[in-house]
C-alpha positions in Angstrom: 0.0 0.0 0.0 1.4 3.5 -0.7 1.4 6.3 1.6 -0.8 8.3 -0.2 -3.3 5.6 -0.2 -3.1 4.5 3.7 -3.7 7.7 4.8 -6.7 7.8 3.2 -7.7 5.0 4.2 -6.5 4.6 7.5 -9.3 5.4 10.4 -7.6 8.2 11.7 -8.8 10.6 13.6 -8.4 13.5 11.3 -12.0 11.6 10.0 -13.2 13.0 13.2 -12.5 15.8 12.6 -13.9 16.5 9.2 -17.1 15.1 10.4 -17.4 17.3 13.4 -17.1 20.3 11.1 -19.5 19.0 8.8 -21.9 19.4 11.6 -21.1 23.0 12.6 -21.3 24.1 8.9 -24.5 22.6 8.7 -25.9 24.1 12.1 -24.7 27.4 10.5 -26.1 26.9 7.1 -29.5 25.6 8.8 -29.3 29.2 10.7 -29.1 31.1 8.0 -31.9 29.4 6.3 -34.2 29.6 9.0 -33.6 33.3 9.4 -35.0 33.6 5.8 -37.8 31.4 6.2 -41.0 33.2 5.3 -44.7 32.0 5.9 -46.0 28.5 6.8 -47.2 25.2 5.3 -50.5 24.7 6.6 -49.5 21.4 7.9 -46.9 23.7 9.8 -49.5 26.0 11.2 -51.3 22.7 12.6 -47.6 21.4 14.3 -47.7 25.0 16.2 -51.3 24.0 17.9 -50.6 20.4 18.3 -47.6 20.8 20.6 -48.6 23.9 22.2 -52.4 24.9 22.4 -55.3 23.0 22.2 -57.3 20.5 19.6 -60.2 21.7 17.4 -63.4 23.1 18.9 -61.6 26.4 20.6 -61.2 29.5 18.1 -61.7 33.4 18.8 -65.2 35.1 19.7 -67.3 35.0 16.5 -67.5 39.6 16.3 -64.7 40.1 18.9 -62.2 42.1 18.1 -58.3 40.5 18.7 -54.9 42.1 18.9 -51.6 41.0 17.6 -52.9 37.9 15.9 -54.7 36.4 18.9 -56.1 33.9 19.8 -53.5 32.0 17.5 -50.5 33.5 19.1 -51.2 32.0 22.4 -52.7 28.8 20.8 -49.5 28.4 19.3 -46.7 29.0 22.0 -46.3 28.5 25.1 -47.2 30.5 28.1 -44.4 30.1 30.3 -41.0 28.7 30.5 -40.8 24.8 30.8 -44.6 24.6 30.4 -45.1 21.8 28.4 -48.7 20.1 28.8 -48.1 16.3 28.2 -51.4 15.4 28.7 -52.9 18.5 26.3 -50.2 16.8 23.7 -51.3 13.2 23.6 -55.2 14.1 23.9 -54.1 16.4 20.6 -52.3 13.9 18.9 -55.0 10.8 19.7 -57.3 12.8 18.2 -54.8 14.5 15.4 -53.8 10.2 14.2 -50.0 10.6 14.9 -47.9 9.9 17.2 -46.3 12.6 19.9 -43.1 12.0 20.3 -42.0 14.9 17.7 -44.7 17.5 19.3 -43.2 17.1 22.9 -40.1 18.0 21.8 -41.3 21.0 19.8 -42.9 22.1 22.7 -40.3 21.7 25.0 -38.3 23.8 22.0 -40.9 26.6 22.4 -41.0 26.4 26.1 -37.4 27.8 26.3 -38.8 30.9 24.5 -42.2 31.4 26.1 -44.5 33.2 24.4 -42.8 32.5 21.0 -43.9 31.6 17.5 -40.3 32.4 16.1 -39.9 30.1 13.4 -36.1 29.8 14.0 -36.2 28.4 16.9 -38.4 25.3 15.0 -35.9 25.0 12.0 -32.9 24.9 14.6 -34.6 21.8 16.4 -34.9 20.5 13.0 -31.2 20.9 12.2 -30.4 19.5 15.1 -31.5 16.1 14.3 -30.2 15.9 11.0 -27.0 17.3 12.2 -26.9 14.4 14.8 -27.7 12.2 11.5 -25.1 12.9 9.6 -21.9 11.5 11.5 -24.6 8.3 11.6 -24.5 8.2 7.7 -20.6 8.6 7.4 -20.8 5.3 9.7 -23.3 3.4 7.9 -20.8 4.0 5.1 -17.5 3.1 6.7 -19.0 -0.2 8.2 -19.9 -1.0 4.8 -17.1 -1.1 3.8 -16.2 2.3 2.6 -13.0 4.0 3.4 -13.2 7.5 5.1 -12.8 10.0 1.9 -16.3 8.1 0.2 -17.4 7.7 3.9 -17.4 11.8 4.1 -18.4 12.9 0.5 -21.2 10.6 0.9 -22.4 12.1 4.3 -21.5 16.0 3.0 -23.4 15.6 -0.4 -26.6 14.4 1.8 -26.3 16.6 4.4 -25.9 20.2 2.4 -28.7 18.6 -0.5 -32.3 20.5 -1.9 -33.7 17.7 -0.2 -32.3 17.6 3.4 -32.4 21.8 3.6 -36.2 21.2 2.9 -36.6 18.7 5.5 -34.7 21.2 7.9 -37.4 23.9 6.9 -40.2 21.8 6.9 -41.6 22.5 10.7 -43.0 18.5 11.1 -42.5 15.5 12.5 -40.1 14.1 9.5 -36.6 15.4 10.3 -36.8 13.8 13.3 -38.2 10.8 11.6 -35.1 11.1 9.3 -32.9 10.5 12.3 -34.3 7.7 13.5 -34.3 5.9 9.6 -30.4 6.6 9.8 -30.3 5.9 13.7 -32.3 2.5 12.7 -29.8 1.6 9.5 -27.0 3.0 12.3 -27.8 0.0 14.8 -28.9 -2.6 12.7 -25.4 -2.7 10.8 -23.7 -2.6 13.7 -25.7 -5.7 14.8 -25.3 -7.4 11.6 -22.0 -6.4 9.7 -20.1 -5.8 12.9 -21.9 -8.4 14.8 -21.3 -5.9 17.8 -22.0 -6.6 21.4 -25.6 -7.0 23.5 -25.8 -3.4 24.2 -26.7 -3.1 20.3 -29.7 -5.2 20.4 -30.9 -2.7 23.6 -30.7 0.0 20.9 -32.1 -1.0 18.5 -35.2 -1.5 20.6 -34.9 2.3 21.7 -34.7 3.1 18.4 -37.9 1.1 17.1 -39.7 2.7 20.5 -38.9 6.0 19.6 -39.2 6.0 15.8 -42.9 4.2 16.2 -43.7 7.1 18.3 -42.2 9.6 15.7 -44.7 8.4 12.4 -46.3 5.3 11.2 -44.1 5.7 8.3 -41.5 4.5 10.2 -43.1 1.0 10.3 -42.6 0.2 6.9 -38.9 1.2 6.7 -38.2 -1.1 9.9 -39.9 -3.9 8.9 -38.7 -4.5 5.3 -35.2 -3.6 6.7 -34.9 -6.0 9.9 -36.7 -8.8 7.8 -34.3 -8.3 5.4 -31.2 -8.6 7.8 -33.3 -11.4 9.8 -33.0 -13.8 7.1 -29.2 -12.7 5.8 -28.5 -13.7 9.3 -30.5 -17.1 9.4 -28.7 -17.8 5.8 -25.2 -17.0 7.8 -26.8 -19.7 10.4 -26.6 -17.0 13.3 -29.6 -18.4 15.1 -29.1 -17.2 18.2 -28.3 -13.3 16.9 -31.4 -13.5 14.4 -33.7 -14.0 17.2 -32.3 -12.1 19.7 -32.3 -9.4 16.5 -36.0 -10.0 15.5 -37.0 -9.8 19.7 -35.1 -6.8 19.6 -37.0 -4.6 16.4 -40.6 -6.3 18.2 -40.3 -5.2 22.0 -39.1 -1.9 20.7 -42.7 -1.5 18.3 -44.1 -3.2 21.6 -42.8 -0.6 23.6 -43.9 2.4 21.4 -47.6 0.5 22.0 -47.7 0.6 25.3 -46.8 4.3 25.8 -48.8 5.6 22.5 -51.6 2.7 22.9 -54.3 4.9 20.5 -51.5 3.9 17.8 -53.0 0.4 16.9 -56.6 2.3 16.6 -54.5 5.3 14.0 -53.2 2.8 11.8 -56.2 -0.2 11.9 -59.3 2.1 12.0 -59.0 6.1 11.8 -60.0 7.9 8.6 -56.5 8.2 7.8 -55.3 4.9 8.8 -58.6 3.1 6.6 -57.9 5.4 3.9 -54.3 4.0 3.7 -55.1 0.5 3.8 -57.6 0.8 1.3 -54.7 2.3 -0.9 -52.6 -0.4 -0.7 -55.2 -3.0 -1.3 -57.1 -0.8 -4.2 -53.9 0.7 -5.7 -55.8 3.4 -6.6 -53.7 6.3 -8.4 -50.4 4.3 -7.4 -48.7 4.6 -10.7 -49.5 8.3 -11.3 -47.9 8.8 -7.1 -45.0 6.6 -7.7 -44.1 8.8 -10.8 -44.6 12.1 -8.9 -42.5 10.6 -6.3 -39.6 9.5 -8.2 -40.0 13.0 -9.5 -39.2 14.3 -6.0 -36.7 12.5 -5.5 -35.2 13.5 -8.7 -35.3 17.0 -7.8 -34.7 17.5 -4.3 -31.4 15.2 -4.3 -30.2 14.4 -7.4 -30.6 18.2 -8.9 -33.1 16.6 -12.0 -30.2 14.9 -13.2 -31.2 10.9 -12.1 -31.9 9.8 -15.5 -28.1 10.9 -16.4 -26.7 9.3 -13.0 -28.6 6.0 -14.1 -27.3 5.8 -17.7 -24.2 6.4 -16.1 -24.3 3.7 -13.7 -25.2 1.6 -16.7 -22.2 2.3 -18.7 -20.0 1.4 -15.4 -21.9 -2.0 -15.2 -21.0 -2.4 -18.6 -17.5 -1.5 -18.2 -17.3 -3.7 -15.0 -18.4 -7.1 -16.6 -16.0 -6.6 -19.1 -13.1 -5.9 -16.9 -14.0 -9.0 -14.8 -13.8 -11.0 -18.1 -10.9 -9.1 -18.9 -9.1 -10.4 -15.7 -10.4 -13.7 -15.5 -8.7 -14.2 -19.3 -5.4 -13.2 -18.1 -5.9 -15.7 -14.7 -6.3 -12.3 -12.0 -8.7 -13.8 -10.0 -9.1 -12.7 -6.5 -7.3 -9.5 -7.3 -7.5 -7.1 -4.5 -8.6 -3.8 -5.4 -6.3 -0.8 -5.1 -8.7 2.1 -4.6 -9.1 4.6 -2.3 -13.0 4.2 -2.4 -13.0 0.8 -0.2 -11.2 -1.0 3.1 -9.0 -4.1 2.2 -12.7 -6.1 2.7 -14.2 -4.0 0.1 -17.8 -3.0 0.0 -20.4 -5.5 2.1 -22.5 -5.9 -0.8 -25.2 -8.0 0.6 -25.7 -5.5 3.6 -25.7 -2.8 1.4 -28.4 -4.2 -1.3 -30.5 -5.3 1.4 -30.4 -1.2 2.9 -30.8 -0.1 -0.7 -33.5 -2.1 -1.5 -35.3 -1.2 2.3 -35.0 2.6 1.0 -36.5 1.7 -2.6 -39.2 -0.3 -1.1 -40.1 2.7 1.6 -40.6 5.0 -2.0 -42.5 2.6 -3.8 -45.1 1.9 -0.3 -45.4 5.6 0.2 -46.9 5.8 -3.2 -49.3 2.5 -2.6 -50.7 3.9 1.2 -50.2 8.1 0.9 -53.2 9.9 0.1 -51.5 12.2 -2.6 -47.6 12.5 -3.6 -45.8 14.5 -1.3 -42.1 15.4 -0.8 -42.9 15.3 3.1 -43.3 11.6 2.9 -40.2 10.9 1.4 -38.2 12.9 3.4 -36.8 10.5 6.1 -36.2 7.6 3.0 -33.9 10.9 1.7 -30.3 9.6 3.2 -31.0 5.9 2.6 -31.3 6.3 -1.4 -29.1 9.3 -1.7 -26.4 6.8 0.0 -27.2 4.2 -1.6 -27.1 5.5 -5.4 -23.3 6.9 -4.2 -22.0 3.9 -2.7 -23.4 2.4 -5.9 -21.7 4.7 -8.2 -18.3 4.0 -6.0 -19.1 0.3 -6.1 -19.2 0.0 -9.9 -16.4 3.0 -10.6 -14.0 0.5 -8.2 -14.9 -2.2 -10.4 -14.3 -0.4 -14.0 -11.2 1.1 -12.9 -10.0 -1.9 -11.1 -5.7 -1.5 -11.0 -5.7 1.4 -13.3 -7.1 4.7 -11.7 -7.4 4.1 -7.8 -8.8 8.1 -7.3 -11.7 7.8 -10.0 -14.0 5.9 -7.3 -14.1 8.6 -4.8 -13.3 11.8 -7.5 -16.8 10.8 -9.2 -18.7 10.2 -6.3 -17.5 13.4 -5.4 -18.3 15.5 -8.7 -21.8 13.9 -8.4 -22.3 14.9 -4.8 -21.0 18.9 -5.8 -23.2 19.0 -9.0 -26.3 17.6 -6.9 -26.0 19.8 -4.4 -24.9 23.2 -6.7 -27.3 22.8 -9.7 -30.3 21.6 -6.9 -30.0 24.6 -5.2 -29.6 26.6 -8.2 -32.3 25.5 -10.4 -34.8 23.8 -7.8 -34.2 25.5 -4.3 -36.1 24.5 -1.0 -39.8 24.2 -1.1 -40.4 25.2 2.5 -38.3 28.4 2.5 -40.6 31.1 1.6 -44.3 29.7 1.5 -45.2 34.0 1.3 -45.4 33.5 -2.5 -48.8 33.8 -3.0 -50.5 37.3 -3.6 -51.9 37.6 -0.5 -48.9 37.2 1.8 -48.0 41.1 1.1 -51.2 42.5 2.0 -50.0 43.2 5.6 -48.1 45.9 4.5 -50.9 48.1 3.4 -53.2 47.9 6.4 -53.0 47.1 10.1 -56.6 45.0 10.6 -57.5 41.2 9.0 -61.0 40.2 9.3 -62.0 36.4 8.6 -65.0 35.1 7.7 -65.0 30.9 7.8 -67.4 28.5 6.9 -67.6 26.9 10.2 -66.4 27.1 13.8 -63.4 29.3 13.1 -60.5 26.8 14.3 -58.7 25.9 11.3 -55.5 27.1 12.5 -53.9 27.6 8.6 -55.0 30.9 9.2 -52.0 31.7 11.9 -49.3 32.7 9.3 -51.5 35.4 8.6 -52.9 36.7 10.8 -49.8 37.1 13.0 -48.8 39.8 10.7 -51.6 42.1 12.0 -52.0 44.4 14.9 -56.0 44.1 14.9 -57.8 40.9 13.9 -61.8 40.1 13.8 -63.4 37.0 12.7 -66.8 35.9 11.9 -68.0 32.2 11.5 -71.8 33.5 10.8 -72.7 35.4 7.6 -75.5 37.1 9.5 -72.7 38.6 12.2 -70.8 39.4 9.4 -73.1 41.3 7.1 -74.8 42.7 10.4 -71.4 44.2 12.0 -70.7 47.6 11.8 -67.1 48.5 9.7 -67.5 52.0 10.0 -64.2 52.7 11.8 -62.3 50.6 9.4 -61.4 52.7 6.5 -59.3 49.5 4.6 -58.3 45.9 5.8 -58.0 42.5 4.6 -60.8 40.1 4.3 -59.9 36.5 4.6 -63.0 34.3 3.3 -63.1 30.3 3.7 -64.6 27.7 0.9 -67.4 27.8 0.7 -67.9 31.5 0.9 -66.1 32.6 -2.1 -69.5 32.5 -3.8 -71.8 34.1 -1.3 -72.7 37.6 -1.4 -69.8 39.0 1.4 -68.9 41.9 -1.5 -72.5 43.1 -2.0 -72.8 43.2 1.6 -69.9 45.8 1.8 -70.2 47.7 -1.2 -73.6 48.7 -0.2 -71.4 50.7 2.5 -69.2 52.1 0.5 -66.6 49.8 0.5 -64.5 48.4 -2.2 -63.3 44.7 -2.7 -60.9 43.7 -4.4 -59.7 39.8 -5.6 -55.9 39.3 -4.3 -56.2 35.5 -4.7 -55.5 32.6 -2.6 -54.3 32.2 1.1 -52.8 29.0 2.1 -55.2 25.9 1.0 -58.6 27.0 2.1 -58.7 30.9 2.1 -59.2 33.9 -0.9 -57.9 37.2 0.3 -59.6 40.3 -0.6 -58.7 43.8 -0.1 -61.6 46.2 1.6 -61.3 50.0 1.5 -63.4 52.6 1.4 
C-alpha cells in the first residue's frame, strides 16, 4: 500500500475531525436558512397547535375584536417557561392520528422561548436532528465497507442537499423521523455487519420505540429492513443473533404500544389509517404517485439529473463485466482492489443491497398507502437512497477502474455529490423556505386590521401565518354577524374568506357601505384574500 493511499484510508482521527465540522457548517447553514424562512405550510400552522395549544373546537369570539394575531398566538406558543402540557399533547395527537413524540419536543423547544412563534427556533430543532444524522451516515458508510474520503463525501453531499435543507425547513415530524431511519440503519449494521456486542440489540429497541412514536411511516422502513437482515443472518446460520435481533425490532414497536396505545386504533381504524389500507389494497392512483414521487426525489437530491446518474451507472456496469472478463482471461482472479474508495474487505455488498432495496421499497409503499404525492413523505427515505445511489456509483467505478485509476471511485462520487447539491440549489431551491409567494402574503403591508369570515367554527389554525402579521384581527363564522357588523371605523383591511364562501354575497354586503373589494387571490389551502377600503 502507498502512503498516499493508507492515509486515506487509515481510520484516523483526522476523520473525526472533518465530520465534526461537517456538523457545525450545517448548524450554521441551517441558521441562515431559517432566518430567511417566510410563511408557513398549513401542515406547519397545525404542528404550532398540536404541541402547544389545544385540539379543534376552541377558536376566537365570533365579532370580537383581537390584537396582535390572537387567539393563535397564544394557541400556538407557550405561556411560560418549561410549560409543556403532556397530557394536552397526547389528547391532541390521539385525536390528530400521529404519534407525539415529535410535538413534545417541539414544545419543549418553544418552552425555552415562552410566548414565542419564532420560526427559528423550529428549524434549529430541525437541524439538530439531521445534524446528529449525519456522523450516523458517514458510519453506515465506513461499516460497509467504505474508506473514510467516500465515507465523508457521501455524508456532505446528503447533508448540504435540496432535499435535506427542505426537511430542515419543513416545521414537522419528518426530520426527526429522518434521524431515526439513519439511527435504525445506524444499529442494525452494527448488529449485523459488525456483529457488535448485546448493548446493540438494547438500541435498537430504543430506536424502534422511539421512531414508532415519531410516524407510522417508520413502520414500513423497519420492517422490510430488519426482515431483510433477519433472514441474511439465518442464511449465515446466526440463530441465536437472528432472534435475539428480530426480539429486539418487536419489544421496541411493543414498547412504542404501550406508551402511544391509541396507535393500533390510527393505523387499523381512523379515517386516515382506513384510507391508507384501502390504498394499498385498491392501488388506486399508485402509478400516477410513484411517478410524482420518483419525481421528487429527482429533484430535491439528485438536482433533476437521475436519468443521467442511471445511464451512467449503466455504462459502469458495462464496463465492470468486461473488466472482470478481462481479468479472469489473463488468470487475476481474486485480485484485491487498489482504490481509495474501499477498506481491504471492500464493500459489504449484501448489507448494502439489502439497505438499498429497504429505502427503494419505503418510496414505492409511500406511493401505494399516501393519500396524494408529497415530498414530506419521502423525506426521512432521503439519506437511505441518496447513499445508496453513491456507494453504488463507488461500487461500480471501483470495479471499472480496477488497477488502473485508484482516485476515479471517490473523484466521481464526489463531482456527483457537488453538482447535486450546486445545480439543486440553483435550479430547484427548497420548497419550504418562503411559502409567502402567494399574492396575498404582502397585504399586511398596506393595512394594520384582518378580518375572517369561515365556513364553520373558526379553528382551522392555517390561518396563523396570517394573521400574525396584523396588529387588529376580527373574525366571523356566521354570515348574518358578518353582514350585520358595523365597519364604520375601518377605512381599509383585509378580508380573509373560507370555501365555501367565495360565492356568497360577502362583496354586495360591503359595497352597499361604500366599501371596495378587491380579488388578491388565494391564502394558504382553504382561504381567498380580498382587499376592503373605502
Amino acid at each position: 500500500m502507498n502512503p498516499t493511499q493508507g492515509l486515506l484510508n487509515n481510520r484516523a482521527s483526522w476523520a473525526y475531525v472533518a465530520i465534526a465540522i461537517v456538523m457545525v457548517a450545517q448548524l450554521i447553514a441551517s441558521f441562515c436558512f431559517s432566518l430567511n424562512k417566510t410563511g408557513l405550510f398549513q401542515d406547519e400552522s397545525w404542528t404550532f397547535v398540536l404541541a402547544n395549544g389545544t385540539w379543534l373546537g376552541v377558536g376566537p369570539e365570533n365579532g370580537v375584536l383581537y390584537h396582535d394575531g390572537d387567539p393563535y398566538r397564544d394557541y400556538a406558543s407557550v405561556g411560560s417557561f418549561l410549560e409543556i402540557d403532556v397530557p394536552q399533547i397526547f389528547e391532541n395527537q390521539t385525536n390528530d392520528n400521529h404519534p407525539p413524540l415529535s410535538y413534545l419536543l417541539f414544545s419543549f423547544a418553544y418552552s425555552l422561548f415562552p410566548g414565542s412563534v419564532a420560526l427559528p427556533i423550529g428549524v434549529m430543532l430541525n437541524a439538530l436532528y439531521l445534524t446528529c444524522a449525519t456522523p450516523l451516515l458517514f458510519g453506515i458508510a465506513r461499516r460497509l465497507g467504505a474508506g473514510d474520503p467516500l465515507a465523508l463525501v457521501v455524508a456532505v453531499g446528503w447533508a448540504f442537499s435540496v432535499g435535506t435543507i427542505d426537511c430542515v425547513l419543513f416545521l414537522r415530524m419528518y426530520a426527526l423521523l429522518t434521524f431515526f431511519f439513519v439511527a435504525l440503519t445506524y444499529v442494525v449494521v452494527r448488529i449485523v455487519v459488525d456483529e457488535s456486542n448485546a448493548r446493540w440489540f438494547v438500541a435498537l429497541g430504543v430506536t424502534c420505540a422511539l421512531g414508532f412514536l415519531t410516524q407510522y411511516f417508520f413502520l414500513m422502513y423497519a420492517f422490510t429492513l430488519c426482515l431483510g437482515m433477519g433472514i441474511l443472518l439465518l442464511a449465515r446460520k446466526k440463530v441465536h443473533r437472528a432472534i435475539a435481533f428480530g426480539a429486539s425490532a418487536i419489544a421496541g414497536i411493543a414498547i412504542g404500544y404501550a406508551v402511544f396505545p391509541t396507535s393500533i386504533d390510527h393505523i387499523l381504524h381512523s379515517g386516515r389509517g382506513s384510507n391508507a389500507l384501502n390504498a394499498a389494497v385498491s392501488g388506486n392512483g399508485f402509478g400516477n404517485h410513484l411517478i410524482r414521487d420518483w419525481g421528487w426525489i429527482n429533484s430535491e437530491l439528485f438536482a433533476n439529473l437521475l436519468p443521467a446518474f442511471v445511464a451512467a451507472l449503466a455504462i459502469l456496469a458495462v464496463i465492470a463485466r468486461l473488466m472482470r472478463r478481462h481479468q479472469r482471461e489473463m488468470g487475476a482472479h481474486g485480485k484485491p482492489s487498489s482504490s481509495h474508495a474501499f477498506g481491504e474487505k471492500g464493500l459489504a455488498v449484501t448489507e448494502y443491497l439489502l439497505i438499498a432495496v429497504a429505502g427503494v421499497l419505503f418510496v414505492v409503499m409511500v406511493a401505494r398507502v399516501a393519500p396524494f404525492a408529497s415530498n414530506r413523505y419521502l423525506m426521512s427515505g432521503y439519506p437511505i437512497v441518496f447513499s445508496s445511489a453513491l456507494l453504488g456509483l463507488a461500487k461500480l467505478a471501483d470495479a471499472a477502474f480496477v488497477g488502473r485509476a485508484p482516485w476515479v471511485p471517490v473523484a466521481a462520487v464526489s463531482a456527483c455529490a457537488l453538482a447535486f447539491c450546486l445545480i439543486g440549489f440553483v435550479t430547484v431551491g427548497p420548497r419550504y423556505l418562503n411559502w409567502e409567494d402567494q399574492p396575498a402574503a404582502s397585504l399586511s403591508d398596506n393595512t394594520t386590521t384582518s378580518v375572517c369570515l369561515w365556513s364553520a367554527n373558526p379553528d382551522d389554525q392555517t390561518i396563523l401565518p396570517y394573521v400574525l402579521e396584523y396588529e387588529d384581527n376580527l373574525y366571523f363564522n356566521d354570515f348574518g354577524a358578518f353582514s350585520s357588523y358595523d365597519f364604520a371605523s375601518l377605512d381599509k383591511f383585509t378580508l380573509f374568506v373560507q370555501y365555501p364562501f367565495y360565492d356568497s354575497n360577502f362583496a354586495e354586503a360591503l359595497s352597499g357601505r361604500g366599501f371596495t373589494v378587491e380579488d388578491e387571490g388565494v391564502a394558504g389551502e382553504y382561504f381567498r384574500a380580498y382587499t376592503v377600503a373605502k
